[in-house]
N, CA, C and O atoms as a Tinker XYZ file with bonds, in Angstrom:
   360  protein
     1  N    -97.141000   70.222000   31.205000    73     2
     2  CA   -95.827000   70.713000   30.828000    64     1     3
     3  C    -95.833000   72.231000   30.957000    63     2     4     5
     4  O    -96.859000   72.798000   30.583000    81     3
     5  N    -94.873000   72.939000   31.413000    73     3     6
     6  CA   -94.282000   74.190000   31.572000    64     5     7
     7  C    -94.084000   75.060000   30.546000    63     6     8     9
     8  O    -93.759000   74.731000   29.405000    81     7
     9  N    -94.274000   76.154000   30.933000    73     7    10
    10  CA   -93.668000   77.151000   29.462000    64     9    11
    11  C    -91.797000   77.218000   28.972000    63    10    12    13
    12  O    -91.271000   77.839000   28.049000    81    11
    13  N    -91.208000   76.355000   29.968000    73    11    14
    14  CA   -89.614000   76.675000   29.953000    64    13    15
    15  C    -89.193000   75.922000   28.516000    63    14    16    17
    16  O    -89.613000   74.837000   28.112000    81    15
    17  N    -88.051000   76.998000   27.738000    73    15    18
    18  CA   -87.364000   76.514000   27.061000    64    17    19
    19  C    -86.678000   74.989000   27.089000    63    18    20    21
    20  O    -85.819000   74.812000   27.953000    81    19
    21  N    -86.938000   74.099000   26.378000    73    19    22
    22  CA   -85.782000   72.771000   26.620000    64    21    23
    23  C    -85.278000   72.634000   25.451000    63    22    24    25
    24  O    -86.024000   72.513000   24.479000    81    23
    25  N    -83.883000   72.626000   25.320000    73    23    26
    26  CA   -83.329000   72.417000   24.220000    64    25    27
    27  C    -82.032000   71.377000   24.648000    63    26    28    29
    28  O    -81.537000   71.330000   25.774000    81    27
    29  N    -81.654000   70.648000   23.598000    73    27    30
    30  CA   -80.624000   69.217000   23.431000    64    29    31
    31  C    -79.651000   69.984000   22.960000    63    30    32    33
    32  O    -79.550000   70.995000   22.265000    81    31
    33  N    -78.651000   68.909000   23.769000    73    31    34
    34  CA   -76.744000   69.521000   23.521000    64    33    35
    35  C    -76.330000   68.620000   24.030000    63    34    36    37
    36  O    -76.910000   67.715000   24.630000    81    35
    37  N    -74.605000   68.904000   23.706000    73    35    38
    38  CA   -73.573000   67.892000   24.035000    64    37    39
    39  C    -72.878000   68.832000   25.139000    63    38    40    41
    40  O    -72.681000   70.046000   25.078000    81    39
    41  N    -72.545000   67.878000   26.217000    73    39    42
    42  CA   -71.679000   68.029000   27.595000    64    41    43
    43  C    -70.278000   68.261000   26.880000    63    42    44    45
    44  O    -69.775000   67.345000   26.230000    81    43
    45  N    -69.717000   69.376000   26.995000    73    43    46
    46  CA   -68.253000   69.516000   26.860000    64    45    47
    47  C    -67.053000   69.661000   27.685000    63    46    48    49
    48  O    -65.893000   69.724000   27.278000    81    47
    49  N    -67.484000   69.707000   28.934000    73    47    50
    50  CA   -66.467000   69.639000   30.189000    64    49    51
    51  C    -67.586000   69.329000   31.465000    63    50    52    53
    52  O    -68.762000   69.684000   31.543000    81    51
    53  N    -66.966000   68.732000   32.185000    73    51    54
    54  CA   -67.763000   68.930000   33.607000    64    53    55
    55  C    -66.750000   69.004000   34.637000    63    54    56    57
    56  O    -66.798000   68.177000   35.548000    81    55
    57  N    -65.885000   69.837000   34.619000    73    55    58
    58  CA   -64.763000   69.900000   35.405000    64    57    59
    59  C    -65.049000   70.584000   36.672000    63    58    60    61
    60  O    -64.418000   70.444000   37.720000    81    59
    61  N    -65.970000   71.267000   36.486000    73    59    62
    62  CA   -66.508000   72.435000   37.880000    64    61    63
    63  C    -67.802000   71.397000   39.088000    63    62    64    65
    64  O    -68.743000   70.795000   38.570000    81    63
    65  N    -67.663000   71.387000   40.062000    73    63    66
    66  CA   -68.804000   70.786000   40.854000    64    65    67
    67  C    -69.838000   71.107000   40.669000    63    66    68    69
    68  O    -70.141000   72.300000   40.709000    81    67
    69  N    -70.964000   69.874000   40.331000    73    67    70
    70  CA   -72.411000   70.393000   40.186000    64    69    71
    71  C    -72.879000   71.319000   38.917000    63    70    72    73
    72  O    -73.936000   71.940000   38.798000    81    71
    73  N    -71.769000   71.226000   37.996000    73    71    74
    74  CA   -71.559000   72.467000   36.518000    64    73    75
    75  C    -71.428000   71.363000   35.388000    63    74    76    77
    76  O    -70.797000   70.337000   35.644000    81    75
    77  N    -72.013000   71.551000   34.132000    73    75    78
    78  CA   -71.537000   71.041000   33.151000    64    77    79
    79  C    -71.487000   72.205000   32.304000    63    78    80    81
    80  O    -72.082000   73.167000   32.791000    81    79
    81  N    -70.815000   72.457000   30.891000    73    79    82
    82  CA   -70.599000   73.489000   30.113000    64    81    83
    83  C    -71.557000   72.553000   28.897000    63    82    84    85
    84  O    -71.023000   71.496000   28.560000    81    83
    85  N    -72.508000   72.781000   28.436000    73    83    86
    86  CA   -73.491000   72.075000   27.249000    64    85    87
    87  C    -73.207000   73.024000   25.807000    63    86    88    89
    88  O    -73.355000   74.243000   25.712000    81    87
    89  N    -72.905000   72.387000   25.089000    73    87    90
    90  CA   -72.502000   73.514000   23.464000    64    89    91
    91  C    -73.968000   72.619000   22.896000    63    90    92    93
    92  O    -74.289000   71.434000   22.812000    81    91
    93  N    -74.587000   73.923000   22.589000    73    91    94
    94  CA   -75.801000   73.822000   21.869000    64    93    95
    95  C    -75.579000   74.180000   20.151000    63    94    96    97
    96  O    -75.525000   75.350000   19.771000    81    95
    97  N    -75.476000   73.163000   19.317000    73    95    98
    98  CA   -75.747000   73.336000   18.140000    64    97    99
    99  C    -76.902000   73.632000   17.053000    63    98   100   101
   100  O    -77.989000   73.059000   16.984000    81    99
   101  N    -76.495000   74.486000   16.359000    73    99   102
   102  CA   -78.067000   74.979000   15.364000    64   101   103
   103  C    -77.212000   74.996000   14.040000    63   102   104   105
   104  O    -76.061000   75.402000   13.878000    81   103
   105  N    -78.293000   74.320000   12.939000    73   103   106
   106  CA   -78.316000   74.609000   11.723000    64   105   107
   107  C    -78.902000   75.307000   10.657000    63   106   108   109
   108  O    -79.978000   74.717000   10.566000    81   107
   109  N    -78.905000   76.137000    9.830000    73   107   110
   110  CA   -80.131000   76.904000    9.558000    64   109   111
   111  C    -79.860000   77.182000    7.717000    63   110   112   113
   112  O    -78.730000   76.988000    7.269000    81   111
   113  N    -80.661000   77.501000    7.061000    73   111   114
   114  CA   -79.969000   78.151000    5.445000    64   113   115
   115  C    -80.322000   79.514000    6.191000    63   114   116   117
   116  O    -81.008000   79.790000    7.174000    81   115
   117  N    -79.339000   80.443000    5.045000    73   115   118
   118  CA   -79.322000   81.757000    5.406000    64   117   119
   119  C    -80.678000   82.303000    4.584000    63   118   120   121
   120  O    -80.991000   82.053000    3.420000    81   119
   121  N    -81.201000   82.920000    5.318000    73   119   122
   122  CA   -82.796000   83.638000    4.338000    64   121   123
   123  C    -82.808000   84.088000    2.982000    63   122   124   125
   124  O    -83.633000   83.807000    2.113000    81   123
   125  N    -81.316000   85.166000    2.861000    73   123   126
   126  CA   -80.915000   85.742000    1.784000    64   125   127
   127  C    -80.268000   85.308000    0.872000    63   126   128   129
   128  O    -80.507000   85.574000   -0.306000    81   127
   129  N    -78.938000   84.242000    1.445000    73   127   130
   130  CA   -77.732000   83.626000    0.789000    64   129   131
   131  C    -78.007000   82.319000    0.017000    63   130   132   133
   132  O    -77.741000   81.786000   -1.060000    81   131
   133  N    -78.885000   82.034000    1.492000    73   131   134
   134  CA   -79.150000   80.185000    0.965000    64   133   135
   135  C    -78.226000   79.218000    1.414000    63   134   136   137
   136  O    -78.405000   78.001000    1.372000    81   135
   137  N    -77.349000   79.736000    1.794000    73   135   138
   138  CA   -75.829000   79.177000    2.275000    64   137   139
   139  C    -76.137000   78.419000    3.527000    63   138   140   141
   140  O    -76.893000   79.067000    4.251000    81   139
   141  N    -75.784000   77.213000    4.034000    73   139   142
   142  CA   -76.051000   76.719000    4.997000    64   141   143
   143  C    -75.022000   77.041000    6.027000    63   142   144   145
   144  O    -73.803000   77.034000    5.850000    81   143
   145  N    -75.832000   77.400000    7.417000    73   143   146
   146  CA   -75.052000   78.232000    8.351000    64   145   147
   147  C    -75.066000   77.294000    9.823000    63   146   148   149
   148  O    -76.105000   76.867000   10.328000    81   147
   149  N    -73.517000   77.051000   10.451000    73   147   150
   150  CA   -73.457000   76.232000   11.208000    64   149   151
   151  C    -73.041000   77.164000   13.027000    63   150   152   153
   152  O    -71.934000   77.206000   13.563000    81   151
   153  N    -74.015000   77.616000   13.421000    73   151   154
   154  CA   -73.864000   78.151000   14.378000    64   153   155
   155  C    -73.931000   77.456000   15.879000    63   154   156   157
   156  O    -74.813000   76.611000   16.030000    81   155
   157  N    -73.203000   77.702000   16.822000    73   155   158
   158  CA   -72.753000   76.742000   18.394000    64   157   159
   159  C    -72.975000   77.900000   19.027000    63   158   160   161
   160  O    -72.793000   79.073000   18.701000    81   159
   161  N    -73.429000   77.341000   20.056000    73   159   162
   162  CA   -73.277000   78.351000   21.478000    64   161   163
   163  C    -73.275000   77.620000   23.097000    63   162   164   165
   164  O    -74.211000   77.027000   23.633000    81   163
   165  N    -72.049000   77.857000   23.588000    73   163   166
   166  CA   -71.649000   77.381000   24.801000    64   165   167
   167  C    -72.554000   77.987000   26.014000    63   166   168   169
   168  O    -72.447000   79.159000   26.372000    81   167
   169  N    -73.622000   76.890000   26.715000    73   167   170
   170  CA   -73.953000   77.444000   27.837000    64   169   171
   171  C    -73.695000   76.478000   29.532000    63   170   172   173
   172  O    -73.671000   75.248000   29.492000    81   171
   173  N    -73.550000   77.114000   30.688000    73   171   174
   174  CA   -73.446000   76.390000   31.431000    64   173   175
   175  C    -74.907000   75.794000   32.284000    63   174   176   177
   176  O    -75.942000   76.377000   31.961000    81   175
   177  N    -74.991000   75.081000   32.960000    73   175   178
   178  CA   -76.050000   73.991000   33.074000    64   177   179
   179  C    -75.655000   73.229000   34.930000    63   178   180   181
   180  O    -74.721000   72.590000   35.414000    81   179
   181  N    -76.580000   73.613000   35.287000    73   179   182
   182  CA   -76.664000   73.006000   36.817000    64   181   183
   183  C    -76.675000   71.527000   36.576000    63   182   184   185
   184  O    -77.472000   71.140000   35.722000    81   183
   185  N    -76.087000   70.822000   37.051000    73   183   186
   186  CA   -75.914000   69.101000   36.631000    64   185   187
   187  C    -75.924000   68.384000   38.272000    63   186   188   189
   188  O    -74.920000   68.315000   38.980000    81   187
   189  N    -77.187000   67.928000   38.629000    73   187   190
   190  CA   -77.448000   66.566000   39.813000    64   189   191
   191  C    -77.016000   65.487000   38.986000    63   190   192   193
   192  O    -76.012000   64.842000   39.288000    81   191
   193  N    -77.611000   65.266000   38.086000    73   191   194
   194  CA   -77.263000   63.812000   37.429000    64   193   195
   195  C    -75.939000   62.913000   37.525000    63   194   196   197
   196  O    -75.887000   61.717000   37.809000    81   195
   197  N    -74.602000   64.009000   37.139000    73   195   198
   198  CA   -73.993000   63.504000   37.006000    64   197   199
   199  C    -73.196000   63.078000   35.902000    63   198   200   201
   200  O    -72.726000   61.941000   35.878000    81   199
   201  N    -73.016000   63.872000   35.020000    73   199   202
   202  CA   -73.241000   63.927000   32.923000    64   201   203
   203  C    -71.911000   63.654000   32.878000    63   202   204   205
   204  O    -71.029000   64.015000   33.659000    81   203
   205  N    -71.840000   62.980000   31.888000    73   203   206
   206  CA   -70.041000   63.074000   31.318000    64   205   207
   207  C    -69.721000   63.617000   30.219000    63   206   208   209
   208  O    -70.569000   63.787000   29.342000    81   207
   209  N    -68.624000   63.934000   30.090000    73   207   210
   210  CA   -68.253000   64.550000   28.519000    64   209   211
   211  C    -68.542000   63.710000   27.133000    63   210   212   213
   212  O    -67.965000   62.634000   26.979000    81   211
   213  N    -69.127000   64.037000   26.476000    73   211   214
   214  CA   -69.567000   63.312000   25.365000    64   213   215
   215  C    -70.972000   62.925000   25.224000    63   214   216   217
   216  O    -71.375000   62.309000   24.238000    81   215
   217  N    -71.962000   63.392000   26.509000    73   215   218
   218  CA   -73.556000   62.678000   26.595000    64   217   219
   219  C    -73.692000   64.108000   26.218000    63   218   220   221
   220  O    -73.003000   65.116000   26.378000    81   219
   221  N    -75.481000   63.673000   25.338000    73   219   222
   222  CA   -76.169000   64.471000   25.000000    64   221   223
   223  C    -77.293000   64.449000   26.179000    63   222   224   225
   224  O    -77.915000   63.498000   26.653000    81   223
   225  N    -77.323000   65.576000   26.422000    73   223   226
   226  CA   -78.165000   66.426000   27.639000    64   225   227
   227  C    -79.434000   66.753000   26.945000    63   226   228   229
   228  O    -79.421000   66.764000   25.714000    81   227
   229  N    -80.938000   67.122000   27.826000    73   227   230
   230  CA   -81.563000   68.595000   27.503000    64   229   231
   231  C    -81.260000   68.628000   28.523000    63   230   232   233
   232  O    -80.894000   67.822000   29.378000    81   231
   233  N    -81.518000   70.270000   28.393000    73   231   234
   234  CA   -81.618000   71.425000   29.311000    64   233   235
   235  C    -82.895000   71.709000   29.537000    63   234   236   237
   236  O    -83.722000   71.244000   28.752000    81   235
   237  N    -83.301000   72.463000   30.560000    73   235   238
   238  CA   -84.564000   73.425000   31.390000    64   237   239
   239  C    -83.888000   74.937000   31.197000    63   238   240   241
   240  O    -82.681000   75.145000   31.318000    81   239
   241  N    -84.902000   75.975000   30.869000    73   239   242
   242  CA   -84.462000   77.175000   31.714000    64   241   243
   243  C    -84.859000   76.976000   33.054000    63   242   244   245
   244  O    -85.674000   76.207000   33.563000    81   243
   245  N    -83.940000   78.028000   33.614000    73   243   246
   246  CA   -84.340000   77.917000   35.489000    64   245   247
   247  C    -84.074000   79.414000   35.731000    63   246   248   249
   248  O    -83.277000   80.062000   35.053000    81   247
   249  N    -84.718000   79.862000   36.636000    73   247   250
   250  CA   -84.340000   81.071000   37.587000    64   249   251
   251  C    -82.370000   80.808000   37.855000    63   250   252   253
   252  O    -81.722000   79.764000   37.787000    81   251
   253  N    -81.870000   82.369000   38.187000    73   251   254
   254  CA   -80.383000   82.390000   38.097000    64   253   255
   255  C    -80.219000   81.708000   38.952000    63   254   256   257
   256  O    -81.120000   81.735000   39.790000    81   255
   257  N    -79.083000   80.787000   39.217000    73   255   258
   258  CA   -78.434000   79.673000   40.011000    64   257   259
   259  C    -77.496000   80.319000   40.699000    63   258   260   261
   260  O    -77.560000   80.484000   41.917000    81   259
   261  N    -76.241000   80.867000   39.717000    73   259   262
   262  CA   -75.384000   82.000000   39.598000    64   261   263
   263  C    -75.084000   82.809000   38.860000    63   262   264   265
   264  O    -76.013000   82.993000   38.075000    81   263
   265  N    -74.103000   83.547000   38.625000    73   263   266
   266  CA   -73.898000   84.649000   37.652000    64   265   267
   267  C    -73.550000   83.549000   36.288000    63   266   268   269
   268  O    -72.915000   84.092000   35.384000    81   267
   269  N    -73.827000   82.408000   36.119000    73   267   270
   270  CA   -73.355000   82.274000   34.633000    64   269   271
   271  C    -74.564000   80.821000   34.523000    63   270   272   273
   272  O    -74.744000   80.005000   33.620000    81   271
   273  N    -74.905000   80.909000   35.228000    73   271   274
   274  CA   -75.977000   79.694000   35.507000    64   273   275
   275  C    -77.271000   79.341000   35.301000    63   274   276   277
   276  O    -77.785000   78.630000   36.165000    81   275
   277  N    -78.115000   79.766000   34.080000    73   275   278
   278  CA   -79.344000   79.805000   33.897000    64   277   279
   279  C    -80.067000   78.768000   33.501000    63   278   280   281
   280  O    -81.272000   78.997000   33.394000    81   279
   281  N    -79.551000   77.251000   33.148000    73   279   282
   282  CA   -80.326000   76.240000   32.987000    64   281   283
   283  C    -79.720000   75.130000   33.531000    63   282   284   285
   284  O    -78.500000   74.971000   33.566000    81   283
   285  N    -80.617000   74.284000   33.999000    73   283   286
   286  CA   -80.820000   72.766000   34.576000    64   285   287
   287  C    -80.187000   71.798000   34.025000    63   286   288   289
   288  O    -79.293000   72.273000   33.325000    81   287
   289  N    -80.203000   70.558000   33.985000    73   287   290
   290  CA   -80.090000   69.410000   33.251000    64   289   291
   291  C    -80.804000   68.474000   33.436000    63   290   292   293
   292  O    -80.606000   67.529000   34.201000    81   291
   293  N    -81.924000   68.713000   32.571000    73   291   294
   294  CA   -83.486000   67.679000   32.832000    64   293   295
   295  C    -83.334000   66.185000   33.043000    63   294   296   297
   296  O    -83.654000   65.441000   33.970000    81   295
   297  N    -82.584000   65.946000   31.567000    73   295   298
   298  CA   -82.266000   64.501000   31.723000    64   297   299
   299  C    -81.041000   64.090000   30.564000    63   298   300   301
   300  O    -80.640000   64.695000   29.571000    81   299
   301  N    -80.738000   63.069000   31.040000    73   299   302
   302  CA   -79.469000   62.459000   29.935000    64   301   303
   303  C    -80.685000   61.908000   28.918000    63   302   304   305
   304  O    -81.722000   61.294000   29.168000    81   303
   305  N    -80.057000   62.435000   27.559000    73   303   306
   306  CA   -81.035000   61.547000   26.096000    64   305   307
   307  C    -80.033000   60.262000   26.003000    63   306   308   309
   308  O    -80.466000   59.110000   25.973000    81   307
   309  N    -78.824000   60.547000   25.967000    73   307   310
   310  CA   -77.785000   59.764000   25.224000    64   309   311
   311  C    -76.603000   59.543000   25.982000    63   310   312   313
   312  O    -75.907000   60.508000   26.298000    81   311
   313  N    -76.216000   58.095000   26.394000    73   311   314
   314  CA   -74.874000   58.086000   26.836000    64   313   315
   315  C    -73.669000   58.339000   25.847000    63   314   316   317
   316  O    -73.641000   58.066000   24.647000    81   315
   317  N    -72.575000   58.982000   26.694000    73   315   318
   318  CA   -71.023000   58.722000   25.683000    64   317   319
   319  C    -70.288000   57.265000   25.956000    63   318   320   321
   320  O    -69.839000   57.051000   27.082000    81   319
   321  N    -70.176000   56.336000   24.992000    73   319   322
   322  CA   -69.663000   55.188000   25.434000    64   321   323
   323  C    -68.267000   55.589000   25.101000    63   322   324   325
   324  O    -67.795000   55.817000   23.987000    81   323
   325  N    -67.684000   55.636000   26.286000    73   323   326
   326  CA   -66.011000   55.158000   26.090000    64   325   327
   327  C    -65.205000   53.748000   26.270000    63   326   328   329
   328  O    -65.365000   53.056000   27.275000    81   327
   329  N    -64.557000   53.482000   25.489000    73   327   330
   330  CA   -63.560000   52.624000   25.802000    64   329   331
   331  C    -62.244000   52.972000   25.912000    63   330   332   333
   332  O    -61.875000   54.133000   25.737000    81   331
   333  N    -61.225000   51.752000   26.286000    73   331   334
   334  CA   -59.792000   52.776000   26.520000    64   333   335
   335  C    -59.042000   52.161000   25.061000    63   334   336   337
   336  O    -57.859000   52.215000   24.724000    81   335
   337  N    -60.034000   51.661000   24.472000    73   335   338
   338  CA   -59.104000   50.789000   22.907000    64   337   339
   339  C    -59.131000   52.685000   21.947000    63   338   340   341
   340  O    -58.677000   52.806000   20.809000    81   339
   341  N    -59.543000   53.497000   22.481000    73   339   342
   342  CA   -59.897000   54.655000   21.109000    64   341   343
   343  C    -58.683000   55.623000   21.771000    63   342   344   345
   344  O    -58.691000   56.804000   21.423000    81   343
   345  N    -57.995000   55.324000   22.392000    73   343   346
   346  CA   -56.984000   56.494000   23.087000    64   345   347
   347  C    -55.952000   56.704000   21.852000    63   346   348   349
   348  O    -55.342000   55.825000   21.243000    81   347
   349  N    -55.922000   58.128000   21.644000    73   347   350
   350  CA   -54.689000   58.315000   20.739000    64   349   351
   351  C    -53.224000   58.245000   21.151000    63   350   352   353
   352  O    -52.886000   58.637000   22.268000    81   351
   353  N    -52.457000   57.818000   20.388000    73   351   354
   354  CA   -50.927000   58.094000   20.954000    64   353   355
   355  C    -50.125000   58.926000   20.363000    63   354   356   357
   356  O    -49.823000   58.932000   19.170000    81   355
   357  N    -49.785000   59.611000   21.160000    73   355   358
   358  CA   -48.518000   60.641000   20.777000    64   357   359
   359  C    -47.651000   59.923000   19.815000    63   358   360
   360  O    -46.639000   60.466000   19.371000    81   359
């Protein structure tokens, strides 16, 4: 195994070719407060696989792809099961 960062997230769009947008969630208590702190951070992710909105991803770091493009998509952990019975109605 490699020295590269891999960290797990959820696919939040894959609207761009070969792009998914992955929001990486962290939980933490605050050192000082104690207060439990719910911090996200949106990164984009080179995607062969093929990911859909709602699967949980890891990621790879990778060398720049493009200007906003610094990690992979190793593998799907988790499918999003959709059905069309959960559609909301106006």
């Amino acid at each position: 195994m490699n020295q590269r960062r891999r960290i797990t997230g959820v696919v939040t769009s894959n609207k761009m070719t070969k792009t998914v947008v992955v929001e990486i969630s962290r939980t933490f208590r605050h050192p000082l407060y104690r207060k439990v702190v719910h911090l996200s951070k949106r990164v984009m992710a080179h995607d062969e696989l093929g990911c859909k909105v709602g699967d949980q991803v890891r990621i790879v770091e990778s060398q720049p792809i493009s200007r906003n493009k610094r990690w992979m998509v190793e593998s799907i952990v988790r499918r999003e099961i959709r059905s069309a019975d959960t559609i909301v109605e106006a």
